[in-house]
Each structure stands twice: as C-alpha cells, then as structure tokens.
FIKOLZA-1660 file (N, C-alpha, C; in steps of 0.1 Angstrom, whole numbers, plus 5000, padded with zeros to 4 digits):
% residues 177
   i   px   py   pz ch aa at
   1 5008 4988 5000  A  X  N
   1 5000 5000 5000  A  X CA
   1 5009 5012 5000  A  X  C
   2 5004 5021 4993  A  X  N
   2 5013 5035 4989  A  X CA
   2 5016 5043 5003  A  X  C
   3 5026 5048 5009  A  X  N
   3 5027 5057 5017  A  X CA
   3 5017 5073 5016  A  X  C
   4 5014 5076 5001  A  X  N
   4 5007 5084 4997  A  X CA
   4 4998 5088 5003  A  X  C
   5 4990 5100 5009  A  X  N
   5 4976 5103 5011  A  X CA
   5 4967 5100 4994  A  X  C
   6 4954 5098 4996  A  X  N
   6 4942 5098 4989  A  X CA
   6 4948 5111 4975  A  X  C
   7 4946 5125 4978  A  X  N
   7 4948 5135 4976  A  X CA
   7 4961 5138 4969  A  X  C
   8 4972 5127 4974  A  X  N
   8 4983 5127 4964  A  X CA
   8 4983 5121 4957  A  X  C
   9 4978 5108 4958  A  X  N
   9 4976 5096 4948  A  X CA
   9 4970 5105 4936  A  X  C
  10 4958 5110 4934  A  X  N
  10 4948 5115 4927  A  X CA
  10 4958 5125 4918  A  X  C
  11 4968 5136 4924  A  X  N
  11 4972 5145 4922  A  X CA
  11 4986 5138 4912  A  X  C
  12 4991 5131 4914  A  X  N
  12 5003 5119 4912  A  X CA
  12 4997 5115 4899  A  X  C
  13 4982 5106 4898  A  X  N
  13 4977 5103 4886  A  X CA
  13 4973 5109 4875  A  X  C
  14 4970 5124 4875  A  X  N
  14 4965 5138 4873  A  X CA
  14 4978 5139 4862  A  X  C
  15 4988 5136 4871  A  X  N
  15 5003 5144 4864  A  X CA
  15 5004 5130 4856  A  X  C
  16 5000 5117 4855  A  X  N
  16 5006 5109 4847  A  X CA
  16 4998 5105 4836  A  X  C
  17 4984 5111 4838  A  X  N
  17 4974 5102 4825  A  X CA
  17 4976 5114 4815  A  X  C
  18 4975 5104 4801  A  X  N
  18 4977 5105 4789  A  X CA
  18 4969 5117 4784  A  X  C
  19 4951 5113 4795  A  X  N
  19 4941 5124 4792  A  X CA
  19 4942 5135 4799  A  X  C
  20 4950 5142 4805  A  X  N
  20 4952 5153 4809  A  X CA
  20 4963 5157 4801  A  X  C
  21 4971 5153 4796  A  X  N
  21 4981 5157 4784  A  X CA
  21 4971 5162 4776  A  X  C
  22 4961 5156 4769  A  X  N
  22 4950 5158 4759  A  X CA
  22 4946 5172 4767  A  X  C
  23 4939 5172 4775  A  X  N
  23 4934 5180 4785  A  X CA
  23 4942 5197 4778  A  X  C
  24 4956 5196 4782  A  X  N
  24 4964 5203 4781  A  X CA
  24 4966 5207 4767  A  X  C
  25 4968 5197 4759  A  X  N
  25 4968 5206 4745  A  X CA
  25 4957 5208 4740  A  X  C
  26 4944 5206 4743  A  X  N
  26 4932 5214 4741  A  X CA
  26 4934 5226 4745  A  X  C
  27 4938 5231 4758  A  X  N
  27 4939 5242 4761  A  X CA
  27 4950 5254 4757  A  X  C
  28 4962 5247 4753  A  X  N
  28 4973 5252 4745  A  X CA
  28 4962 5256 4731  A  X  C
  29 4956 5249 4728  A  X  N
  29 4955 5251 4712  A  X CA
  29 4940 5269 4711  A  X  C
  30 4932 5265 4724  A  X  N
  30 4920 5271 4726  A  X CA
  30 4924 5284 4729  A  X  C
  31 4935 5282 4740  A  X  N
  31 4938 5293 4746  A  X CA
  31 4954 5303 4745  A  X  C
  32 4959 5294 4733  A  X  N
  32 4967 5296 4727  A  X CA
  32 4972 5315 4727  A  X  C
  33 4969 5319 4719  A  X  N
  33 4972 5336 4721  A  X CA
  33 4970 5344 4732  A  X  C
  34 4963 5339 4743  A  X  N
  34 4957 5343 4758  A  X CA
  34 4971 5340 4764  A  X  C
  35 4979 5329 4760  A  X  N
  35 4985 5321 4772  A  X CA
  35 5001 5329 4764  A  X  C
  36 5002 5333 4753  A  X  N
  36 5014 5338 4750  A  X CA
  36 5014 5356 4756  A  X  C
  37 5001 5361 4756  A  X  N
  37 5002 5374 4762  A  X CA
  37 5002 5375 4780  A  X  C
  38 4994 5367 4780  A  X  N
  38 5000 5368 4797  A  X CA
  38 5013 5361 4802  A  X  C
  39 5021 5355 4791  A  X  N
  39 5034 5353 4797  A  X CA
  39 5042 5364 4797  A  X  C
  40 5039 5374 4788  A  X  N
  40 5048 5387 4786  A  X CA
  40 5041 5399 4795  A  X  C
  41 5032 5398 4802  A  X  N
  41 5018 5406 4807  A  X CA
  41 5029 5410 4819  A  X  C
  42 5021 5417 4826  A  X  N
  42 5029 5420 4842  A  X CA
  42 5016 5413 4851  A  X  C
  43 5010 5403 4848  A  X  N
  43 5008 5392 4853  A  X CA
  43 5019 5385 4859  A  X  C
  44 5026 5382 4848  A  X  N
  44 5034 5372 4849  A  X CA
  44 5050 5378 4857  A  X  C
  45 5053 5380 4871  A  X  N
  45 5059 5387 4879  A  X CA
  45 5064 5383 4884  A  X  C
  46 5082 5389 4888  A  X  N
  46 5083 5380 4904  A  X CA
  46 5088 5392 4910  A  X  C
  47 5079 5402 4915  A  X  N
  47 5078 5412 4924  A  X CA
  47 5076 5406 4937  A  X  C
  48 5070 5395 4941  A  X  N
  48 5067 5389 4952  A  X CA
  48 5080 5383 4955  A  X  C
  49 5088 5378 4946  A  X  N
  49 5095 5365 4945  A  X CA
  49 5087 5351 4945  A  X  C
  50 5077 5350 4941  A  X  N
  50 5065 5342 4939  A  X CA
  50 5054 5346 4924  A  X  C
  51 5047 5340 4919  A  X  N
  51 5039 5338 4916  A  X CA
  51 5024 5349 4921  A  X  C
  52 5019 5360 4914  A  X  N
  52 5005 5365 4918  A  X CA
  52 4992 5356 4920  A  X  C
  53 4997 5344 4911  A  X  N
  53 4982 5337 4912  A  X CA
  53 4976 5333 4926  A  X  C
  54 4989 5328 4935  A  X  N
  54 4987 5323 4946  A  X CA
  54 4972 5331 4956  A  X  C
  55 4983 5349 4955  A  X  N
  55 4973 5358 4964  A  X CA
  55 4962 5361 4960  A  X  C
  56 4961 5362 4947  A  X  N
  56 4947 5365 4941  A  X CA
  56 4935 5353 4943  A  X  C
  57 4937 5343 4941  A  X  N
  57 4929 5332 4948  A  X CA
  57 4921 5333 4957  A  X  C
  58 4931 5339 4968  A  X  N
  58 4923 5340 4980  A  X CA
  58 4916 5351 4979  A  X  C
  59 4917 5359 4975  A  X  N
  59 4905 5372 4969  A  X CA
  59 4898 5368 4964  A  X  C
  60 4895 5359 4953  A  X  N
  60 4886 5356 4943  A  X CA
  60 4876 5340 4951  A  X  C
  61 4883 5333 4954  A  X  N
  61 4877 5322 4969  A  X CA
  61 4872 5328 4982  A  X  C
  62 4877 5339 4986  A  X  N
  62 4871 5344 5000  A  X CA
  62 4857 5352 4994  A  X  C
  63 4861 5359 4984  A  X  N
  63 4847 5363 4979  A  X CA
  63 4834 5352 4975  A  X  C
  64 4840 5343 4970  A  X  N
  64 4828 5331 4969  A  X CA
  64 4821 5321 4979  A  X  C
  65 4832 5319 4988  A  X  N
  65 4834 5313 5003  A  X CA
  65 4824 5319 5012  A  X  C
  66 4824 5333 5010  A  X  N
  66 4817 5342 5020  A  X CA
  66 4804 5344 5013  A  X  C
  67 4802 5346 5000  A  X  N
  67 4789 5342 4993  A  X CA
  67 4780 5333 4998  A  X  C
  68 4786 5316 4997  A  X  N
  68 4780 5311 5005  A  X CA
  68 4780 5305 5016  A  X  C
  69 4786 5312 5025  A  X  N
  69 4781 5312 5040  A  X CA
  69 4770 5323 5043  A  X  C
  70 4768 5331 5036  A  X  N
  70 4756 5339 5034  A  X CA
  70 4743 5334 5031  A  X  C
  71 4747 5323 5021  A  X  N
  71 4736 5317 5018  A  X CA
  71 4728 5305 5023  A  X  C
  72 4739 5303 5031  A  X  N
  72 4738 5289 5046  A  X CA
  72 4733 5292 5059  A  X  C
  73 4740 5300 5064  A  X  N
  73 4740 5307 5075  A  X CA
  73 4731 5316 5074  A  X  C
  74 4733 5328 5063  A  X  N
  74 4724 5343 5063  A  X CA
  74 4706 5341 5068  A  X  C
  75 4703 5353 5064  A  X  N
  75 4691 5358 5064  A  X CA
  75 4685 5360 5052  A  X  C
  76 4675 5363 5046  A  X  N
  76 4669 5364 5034  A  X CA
  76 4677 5382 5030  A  X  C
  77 4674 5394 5041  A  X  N
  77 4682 5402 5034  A  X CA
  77 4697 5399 5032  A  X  C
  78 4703 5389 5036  A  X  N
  78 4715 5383 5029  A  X CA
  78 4715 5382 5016  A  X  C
  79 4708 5383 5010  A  X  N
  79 4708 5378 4995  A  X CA
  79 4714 5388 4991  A  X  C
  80 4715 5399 4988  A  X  N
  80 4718 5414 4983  A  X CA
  80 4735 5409 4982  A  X  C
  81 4739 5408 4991  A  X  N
  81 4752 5407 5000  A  X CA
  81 4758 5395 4994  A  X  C
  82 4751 5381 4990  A  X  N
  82 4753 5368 4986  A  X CA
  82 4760 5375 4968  A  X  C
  83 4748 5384 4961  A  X  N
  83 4751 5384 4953  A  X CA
  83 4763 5397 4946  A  X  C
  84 4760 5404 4958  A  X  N
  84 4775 5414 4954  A  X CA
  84 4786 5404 4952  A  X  C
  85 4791 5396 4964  A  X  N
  85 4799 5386 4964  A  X CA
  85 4804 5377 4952  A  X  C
  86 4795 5370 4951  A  X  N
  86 4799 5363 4939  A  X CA
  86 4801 5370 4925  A  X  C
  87 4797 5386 4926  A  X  N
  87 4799 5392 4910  A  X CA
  87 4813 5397 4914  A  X  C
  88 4814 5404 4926  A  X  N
  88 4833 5400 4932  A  X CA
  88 4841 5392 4928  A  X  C
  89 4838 5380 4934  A  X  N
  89 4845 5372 4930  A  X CA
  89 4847 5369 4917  A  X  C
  90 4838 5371 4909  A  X  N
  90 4837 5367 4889  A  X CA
  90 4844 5379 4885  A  X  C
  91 4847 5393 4891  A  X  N
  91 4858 5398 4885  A  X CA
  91 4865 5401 4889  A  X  C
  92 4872 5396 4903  A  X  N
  92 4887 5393 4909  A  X CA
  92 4892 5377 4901  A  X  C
  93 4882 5367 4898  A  X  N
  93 4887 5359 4889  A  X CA
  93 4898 5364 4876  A  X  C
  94 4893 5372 4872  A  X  N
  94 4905 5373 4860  A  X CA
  94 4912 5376 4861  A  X  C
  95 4918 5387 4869  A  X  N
  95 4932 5391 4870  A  X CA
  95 4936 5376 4873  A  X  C
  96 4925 5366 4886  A  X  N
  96 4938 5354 4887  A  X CA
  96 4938 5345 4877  A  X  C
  97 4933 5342 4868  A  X  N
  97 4933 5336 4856  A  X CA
  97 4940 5344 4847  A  X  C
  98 4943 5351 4848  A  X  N
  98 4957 5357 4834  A  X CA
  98 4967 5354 4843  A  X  C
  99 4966 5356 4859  A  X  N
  99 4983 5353 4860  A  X CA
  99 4987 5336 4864  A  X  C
 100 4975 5328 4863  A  X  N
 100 4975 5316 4868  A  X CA
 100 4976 5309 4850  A  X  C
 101 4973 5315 4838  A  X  N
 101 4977 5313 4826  A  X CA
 101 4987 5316 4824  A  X  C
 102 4996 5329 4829  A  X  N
 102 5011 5334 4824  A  X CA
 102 5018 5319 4841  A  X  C
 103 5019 5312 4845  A  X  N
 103 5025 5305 4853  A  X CA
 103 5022 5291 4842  A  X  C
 104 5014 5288 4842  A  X  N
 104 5011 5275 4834  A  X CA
 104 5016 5277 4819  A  X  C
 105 5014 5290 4812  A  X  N
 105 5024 5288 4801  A  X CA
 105 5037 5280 4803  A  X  C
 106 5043 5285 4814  A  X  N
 106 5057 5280 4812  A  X CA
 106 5061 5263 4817  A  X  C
 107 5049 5262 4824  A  X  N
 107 5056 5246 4827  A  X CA
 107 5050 5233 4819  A  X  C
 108 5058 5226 4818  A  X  N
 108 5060 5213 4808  A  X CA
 108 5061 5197 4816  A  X  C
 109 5061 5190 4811  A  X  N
 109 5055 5178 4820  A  X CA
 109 5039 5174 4832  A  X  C
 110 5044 5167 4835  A  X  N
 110 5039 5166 4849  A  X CA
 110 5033 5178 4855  A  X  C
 111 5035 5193 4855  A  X  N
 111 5031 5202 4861  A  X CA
 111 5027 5208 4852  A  X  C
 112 5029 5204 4841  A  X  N
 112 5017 5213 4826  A  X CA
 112 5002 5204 4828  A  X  C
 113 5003 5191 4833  A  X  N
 113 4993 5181 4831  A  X CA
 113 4983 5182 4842  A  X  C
 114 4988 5183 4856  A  X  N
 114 4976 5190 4866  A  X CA
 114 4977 5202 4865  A  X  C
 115 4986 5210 4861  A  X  N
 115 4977 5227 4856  A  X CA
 115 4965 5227 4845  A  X  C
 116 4965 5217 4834  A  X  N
 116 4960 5215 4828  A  X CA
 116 4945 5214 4834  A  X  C
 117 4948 5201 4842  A  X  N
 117 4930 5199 4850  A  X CA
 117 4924 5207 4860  A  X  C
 118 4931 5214 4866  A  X  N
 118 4934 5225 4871  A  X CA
 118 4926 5237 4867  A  X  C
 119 4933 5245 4855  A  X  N
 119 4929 5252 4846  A  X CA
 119 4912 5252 4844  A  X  C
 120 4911 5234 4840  A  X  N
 120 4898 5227 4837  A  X CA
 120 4886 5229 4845  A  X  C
 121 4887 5226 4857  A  X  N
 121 4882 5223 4868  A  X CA
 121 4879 5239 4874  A  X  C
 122 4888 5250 4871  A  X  N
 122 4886 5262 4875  A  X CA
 122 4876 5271 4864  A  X  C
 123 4879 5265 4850  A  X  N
 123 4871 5273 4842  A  X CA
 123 4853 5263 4843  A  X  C
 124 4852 5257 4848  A  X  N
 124 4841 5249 4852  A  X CA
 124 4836 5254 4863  A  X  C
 125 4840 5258 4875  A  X  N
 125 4837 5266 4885  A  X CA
 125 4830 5281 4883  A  X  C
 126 4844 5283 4876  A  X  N
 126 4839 5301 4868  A  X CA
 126 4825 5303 4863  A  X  C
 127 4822 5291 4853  A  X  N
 127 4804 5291 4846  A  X CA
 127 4793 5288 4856  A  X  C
 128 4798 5275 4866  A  X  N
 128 4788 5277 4870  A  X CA
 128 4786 5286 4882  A  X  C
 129 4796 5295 4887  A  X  N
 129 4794 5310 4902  A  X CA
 129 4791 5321 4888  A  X  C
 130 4791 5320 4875  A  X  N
 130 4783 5327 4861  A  X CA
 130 4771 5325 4863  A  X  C
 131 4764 5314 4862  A  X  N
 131 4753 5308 4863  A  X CA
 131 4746 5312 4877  A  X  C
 132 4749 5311 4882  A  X  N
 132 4746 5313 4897  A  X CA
 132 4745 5331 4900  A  X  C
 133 4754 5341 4895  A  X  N
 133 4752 5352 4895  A  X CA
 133 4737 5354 4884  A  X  C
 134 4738 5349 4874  A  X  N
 134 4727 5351 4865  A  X CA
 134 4711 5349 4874  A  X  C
 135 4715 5336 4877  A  X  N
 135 4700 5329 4885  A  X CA
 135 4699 5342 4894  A  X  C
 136 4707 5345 4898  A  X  N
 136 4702 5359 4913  A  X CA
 136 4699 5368 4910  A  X  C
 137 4702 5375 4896  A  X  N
 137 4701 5386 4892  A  X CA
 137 4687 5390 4887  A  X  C
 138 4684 5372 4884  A  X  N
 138 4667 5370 4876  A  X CA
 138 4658 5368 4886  A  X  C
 139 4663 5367 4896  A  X  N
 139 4650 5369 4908  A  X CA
 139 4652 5351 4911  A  X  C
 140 4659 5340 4909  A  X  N
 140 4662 5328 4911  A  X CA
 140 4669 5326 4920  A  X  C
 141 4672 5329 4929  A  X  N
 141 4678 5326 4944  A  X CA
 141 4682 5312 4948  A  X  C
 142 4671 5304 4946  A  X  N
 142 4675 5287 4948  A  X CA
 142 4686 5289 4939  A  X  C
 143 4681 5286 4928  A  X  N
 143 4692 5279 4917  A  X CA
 143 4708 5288 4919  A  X  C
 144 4706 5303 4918  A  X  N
 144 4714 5305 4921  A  X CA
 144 4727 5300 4934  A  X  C
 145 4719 5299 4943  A  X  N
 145 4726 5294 4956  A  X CA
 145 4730 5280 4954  A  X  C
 146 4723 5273 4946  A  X  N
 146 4723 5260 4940  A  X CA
 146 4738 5257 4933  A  X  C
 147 4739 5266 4924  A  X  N
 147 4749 5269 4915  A  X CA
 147 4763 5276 4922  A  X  C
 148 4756 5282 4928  A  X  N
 148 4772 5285 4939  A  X CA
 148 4778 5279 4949  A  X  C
 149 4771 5267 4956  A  X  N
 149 4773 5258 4958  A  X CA
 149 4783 5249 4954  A  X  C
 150 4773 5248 4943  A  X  N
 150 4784 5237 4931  A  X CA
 150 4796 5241 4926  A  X  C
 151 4798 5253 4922  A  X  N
 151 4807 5261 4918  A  X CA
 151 4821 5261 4931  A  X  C
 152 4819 5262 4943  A  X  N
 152 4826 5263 4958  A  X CA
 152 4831 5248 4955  A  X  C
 153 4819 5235 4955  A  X  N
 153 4823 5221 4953  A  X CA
 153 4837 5218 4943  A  X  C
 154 4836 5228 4933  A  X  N
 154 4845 5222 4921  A  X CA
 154 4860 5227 4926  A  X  C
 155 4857 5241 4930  A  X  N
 155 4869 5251 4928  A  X CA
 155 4876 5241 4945  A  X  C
 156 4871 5238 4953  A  X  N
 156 4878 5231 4962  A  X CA
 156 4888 5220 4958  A  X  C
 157 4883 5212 4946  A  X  N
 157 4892 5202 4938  A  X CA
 157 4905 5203 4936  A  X  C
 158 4896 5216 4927  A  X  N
 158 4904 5224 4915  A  X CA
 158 4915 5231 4924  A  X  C
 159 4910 5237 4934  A  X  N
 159 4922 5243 4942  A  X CA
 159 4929 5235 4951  A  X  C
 160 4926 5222 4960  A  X  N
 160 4938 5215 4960  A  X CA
 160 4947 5210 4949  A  X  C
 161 4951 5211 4939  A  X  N
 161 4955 5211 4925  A  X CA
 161 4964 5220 4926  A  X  C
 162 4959 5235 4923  A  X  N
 162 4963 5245 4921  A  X CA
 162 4977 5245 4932  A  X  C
 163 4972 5242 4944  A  X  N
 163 4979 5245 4961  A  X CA
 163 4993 5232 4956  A  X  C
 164 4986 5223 4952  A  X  N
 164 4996 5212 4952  A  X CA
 164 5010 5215 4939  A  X  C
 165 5002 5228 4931  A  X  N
 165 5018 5225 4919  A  X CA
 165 5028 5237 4927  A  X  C
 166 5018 5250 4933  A  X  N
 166 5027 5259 4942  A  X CA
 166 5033 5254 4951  A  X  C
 167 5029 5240 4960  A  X  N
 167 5031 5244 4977  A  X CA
 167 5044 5232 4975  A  X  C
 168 5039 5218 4971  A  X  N
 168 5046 5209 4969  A  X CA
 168 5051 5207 4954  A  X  C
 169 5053 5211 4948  A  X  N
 169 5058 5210 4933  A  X CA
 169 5063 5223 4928  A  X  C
 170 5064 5235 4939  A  X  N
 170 5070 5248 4937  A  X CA
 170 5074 5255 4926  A  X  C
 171 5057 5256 4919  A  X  N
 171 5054 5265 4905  A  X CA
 171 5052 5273 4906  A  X  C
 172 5054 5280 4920  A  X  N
 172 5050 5294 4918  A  X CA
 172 5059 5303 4926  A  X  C
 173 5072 5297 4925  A  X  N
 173 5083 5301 4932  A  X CA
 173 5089 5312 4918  A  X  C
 174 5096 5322 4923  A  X  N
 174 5100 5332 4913  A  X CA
 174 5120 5330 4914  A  X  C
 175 5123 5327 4928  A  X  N
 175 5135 5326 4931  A  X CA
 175 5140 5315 4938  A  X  C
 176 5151 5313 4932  A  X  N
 176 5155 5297 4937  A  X CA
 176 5155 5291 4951  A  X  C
 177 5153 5282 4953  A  X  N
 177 5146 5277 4966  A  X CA
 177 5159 5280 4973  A  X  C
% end
C-alpha cells in the first residue's frame, strides 16, 4: 500500500494520465494567444519573489466562500450581499486567471498536466458561480445558491491542484529555493 495520502495519489495520477496531456493541448491550442500574452503581461511577475496567482485566489475564493456562508448561514436580506459577492468574485477571477495562465504557460510535463486539470476544473467553476450570479440577478435565488454551491464544490478540487503545483511542486516560486 502506497505511503501516499488519497489527495496525492489522485494528484500523482492527474500528472501521469495520457488524458490530461489531451486536456492540456486542448487548452494550448483554445487558449493559445491568451496564454502567449499573459506570459509577457505584468501578470506574469516575480515582484513577490513568487507567483501572483497564489494571492489573488484568496480574493477571488474568499469572495465566493463568504457568498455562500451567506447563503447557509444568512438571512433572506442576505441575499443582496450573497450576490454582490459572487459578482466579486467573477471579476477578481481574471486578473487570477491571466496570471494563473502566464505561470502554466511556462511549465511542461507533469506540472503542465495537473495545471491542465486545474485550469479545467477552474474554468468549470467560473460558469457555474456565472450561472449562479445570473440565476440571482433574475430573481432565482434557489438555483442560484444551487449553482454557487456547486461552483465552491468544484473550485475546492480544483484548488487543491492548484495549492499542490505551488506548495509541493514549487510552480509558483520566482527565486530559487
């Protein structure tokens, strides 16, 4: 039996299957001119001595995070509040997606292939906390809370992924360890 946790195994297989290579040059090919400008972007930084994508995350997740604990926890006039949040969050999302694009430009193997799912898994989240601002905006509250929900479900995946190529695979390091 592997010394591995669950979460590395998963993360370990992520970097080895064939279909997240696919994964990955789907996204090379889709997002192709996006992913050449944010390599040259002031996205792409090491003013931190790190990687931007890291801190922007937590901008763009605490804003969704707190959406729905609003929605769990809150009051009905919560909802106003639910929905500022999540349109927060949908446009602190892109600054972290151009600089979480200008970091994945550059890596190859194994750390192109869970950025890849990664990537995947986050632009999946994005549509549906999309979906979910829409449903709120049209007077749909369920579905929207529904959809933000699901949206929080994905990006949790998606962001152990993300945590795992920075924290333990050190992709978001600017200066040598």
């Amino acid at each position: 039996m592997s010394d591995l946790s669950v979460p590395l195994r998963v993360a370990r297989a992520i970097g080895e299957s064939p279909l997240s290579e696919r994964v990955a040059a789907a996204q090379d090919l889709v997002y192709g001119p996006v992913l050449r400008w944010a390599q040259r972007s002031a996205f792409h930084t090491d003013v931190l001595g790190h990687s931007i994508h890291p801190p922007l995350t937590d901008l763009t997740l605490g804003c969704w995070i707190s959406a729905a604990i609003l929605d769990v926890a809150g009051k009905p006039q919560d909802r106003h509040g639910a929905t500022l949040l999540v349109a927060a969050g949908l446009a602190a999302a892109v600054p972290t997606a151009f600089a979480g694009a200008s970091d994945w430009a550059g890596m190859t193997g194994t750390d192109r292939r869970i950025g890849a799912v990664h990537g995947l898994g986050t632009d999946a989240a994005v549509f549906l906390l999309l979906g979910s601002l829409i449903a709120r905006t049209r007077g749909r509250h369920s579905l929207g809370v529904q959809l933000g929900l699901a949206g929080n479900a994905v990006m949790a995946g998606t962001g152990f992924l993300g945590g795992h190529l920075a924290l333990n695979r050190g992709t978001a390091r600017r200066t040598p360890a």
